[in-house]
N, C-alpha and C positions, 0 to 999 in steps of 0.2 A: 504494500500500500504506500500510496504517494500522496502528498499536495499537502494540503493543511485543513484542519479540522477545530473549530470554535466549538466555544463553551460558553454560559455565562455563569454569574454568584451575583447573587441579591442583598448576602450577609454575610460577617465575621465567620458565622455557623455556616451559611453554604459553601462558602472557600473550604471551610475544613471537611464538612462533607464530600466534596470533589474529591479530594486528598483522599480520602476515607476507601470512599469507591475506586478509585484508581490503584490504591495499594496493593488488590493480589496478583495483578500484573507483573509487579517488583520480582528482580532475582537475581545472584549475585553477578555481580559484571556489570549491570547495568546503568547507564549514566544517562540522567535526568539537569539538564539545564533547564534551571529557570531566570528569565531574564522579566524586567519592571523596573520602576522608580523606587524611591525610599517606600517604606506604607505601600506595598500594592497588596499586600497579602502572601508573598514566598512561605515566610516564617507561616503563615496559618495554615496554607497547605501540604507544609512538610508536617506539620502536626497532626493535620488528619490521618496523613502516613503512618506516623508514628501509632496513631489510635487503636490499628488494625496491625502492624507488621509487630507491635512491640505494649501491648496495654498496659495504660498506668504510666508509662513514661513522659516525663514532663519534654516537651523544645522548648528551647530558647535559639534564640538568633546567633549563629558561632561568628558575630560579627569581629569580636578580640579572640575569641578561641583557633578560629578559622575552623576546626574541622568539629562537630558531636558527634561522638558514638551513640548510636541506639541498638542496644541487641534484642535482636528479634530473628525472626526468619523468613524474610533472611536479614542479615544486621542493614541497617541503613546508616548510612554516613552522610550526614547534612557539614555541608560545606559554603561557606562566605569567601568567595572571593575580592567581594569590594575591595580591600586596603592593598592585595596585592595585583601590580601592576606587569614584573617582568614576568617573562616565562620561566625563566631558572627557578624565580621564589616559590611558585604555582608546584614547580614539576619538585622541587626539595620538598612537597607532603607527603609526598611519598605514595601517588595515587595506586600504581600497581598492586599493592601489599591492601590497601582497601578494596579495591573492584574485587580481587580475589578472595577476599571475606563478604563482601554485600554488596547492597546498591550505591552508589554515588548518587545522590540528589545535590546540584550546584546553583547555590545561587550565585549570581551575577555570570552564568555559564557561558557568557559571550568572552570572560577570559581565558576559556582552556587552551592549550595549546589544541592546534588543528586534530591531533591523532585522535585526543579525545573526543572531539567533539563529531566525530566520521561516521560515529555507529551510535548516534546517541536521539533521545525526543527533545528535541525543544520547543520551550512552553514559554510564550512570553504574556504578559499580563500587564493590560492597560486597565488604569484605575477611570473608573467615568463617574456620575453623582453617586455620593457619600460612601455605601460600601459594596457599590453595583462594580462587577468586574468585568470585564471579556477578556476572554482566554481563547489564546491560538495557539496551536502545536502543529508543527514540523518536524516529518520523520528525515533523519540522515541514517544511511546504511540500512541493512538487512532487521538488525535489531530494533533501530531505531522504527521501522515499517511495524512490527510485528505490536511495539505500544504504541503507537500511532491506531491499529488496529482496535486495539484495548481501548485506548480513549475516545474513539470512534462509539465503541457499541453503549459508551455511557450517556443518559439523558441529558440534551441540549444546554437545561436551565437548574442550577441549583439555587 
């Protein structure tokens, strides 16, 4: 599957519901870009993740941590790349060693270096009145087609 596929969120709770429903998709190797402004909702979507991959687990924003572990299954690794800028700093996380334990969820995912981003869904999220979202996803590579698929079969409007 190709092209790109919208969504929208009405509320704080429907962005995490998306998240929610999008979660058994997840598995390890998998990298999820999400791109938006400050406040689009990243963080509230990875929590919905968290909701269903890992229960009971709190998110916060790894905006100073850069990377969260959540274990679940399969583990999800929420990722900020805002503060870092080069690729060297990016590729010194050590992404290998994660994808090979879980999922990579990336915000600010327009930093990856290219390889990552080849086989990956990206999700970006425009903020429109108060906490009305629209969400669009593009698949890159075979992987990326396959949740493109998955986010496809979900309903339009949360």
């Amino acid at each position: 599957m190709s092209g790109t596929a919208t969504k929208k969120s009405g509320s704080v709770e429907g962005t995490q519901r998306l998240g929610a429903a999008f979660a058994p998709a997840l598995r390890a190797g998998d990298v999820v870009m999400l791109s938006g402004t400050l406040g689009a909702g990243k963080t509230r979507f990875v929590s919905g993740l968290a909701q269903v991959l890992s229960p009971g687990s709190r998110v916060r924003s790894p905006s100073f941590t850069l990377v969260n572990e959540i274990p679940g299954e399969p583990w999800l690794f929420h990722l900020d790349l805002y503060r870092l800028e080069r690729e060297r700093d990016i590729d010194s996380l050590g992404l290998e060693e994660y994808a090979e334990r879980g999922a990579l969820v990336v915000e600010w995912g327009e930093r990856l270096p290219g390889a990552w981003r080849a086989d990956a869904l990206a999700i970006t999220i425009d903020p429109l009145d108060g906490d009305d979202r629209a969400w669009s996803a593009q698949a890159h590579g075979a992987r990326g087609a396959e949740l493109l698929a998955a986010w496809c079969a979900l309903p339009e409007a949360w």
